[in-house]
C-alpha positions in Angstrom: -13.8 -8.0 -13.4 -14.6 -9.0 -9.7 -12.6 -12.0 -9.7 -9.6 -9.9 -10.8 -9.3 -8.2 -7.7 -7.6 -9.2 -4.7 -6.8 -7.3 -1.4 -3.1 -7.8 0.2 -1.6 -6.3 3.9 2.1 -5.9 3.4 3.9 -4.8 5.8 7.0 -2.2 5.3 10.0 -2.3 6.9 13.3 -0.3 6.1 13.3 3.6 5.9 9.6 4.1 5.8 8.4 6.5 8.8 9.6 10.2 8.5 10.2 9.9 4.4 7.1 10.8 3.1 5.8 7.0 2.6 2.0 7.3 4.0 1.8 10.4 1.4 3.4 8.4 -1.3 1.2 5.7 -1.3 -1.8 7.8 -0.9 -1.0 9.7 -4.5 -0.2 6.0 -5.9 -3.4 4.9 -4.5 -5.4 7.9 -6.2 -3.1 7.9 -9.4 -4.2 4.0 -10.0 -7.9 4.0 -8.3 -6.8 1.4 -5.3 -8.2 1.1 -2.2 -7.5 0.4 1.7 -5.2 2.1 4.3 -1.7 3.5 5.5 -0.7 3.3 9.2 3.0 4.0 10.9 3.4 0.8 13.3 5.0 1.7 16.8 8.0 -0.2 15.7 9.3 1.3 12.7 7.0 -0.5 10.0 4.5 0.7 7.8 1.4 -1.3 7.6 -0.8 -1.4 4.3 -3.4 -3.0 2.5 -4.4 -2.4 -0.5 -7.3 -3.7 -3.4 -7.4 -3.9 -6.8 -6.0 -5.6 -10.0 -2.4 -7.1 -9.4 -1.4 -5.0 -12.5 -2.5 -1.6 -10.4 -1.2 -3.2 -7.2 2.0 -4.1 -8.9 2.2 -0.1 -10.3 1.1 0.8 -6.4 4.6 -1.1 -5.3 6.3 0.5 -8.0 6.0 3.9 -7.2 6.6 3.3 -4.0 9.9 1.6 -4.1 10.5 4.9 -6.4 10.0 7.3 -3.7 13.1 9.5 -3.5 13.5 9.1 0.5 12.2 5.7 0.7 14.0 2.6 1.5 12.4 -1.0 1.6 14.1 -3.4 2.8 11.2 -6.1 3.8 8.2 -6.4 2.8 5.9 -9.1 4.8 2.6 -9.9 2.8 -0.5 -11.8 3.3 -3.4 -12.5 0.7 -6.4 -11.1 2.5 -10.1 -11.0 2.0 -11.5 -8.3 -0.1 -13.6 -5.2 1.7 -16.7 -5.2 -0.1 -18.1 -1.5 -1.1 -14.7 0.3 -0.2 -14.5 3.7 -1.8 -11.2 5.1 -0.7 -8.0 4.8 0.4 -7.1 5.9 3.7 -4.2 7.4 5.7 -4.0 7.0 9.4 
């Protein structure tokens, strides 16, 4: 099962500060038992990373791109290393 997860930062840009997005994706992240973090960036952008199956990653994006406020336009990712032992997901 360990080999099936994988940990990606994307990075969110479009309508994504001020719409509810750091909310949405902590609900997705409980809903689907991923983990990492949500941030605002200063210019605009939302900055994530998230870790678990692509299947609950892929539902993660999902939902998001569903939000009713929510518009992505771009979406920048990077394959990173997994966070042994995480727990949670975090909003910042």
């Amino acid at each position: 099962m360990k080999d099936d997860i994988v940990r990606w930062r994307i990075c969110f840009k479009g309508i994504v500060q001020g719409v509810g997005f750091r909310y949405t994706a902590c609900h997705a992240a409980s809903l689907l038992g991923v983990t990492g973090y949500v941030k605002n960036e200063y210019d605009g952008s939302v900055l994530c990373e998230v870790q678990g199956s692509n299947e609950q990653i892929d539902e993660f994006l999902k939902i998001l791109r569903s939000g009713r406020f929510i518009e992505i336009t771009e979406m920048d990712t990077k394959l990173i290393p997994l966070i042994e032992n995480e727990r949670s997901f975090e909003r910042d």
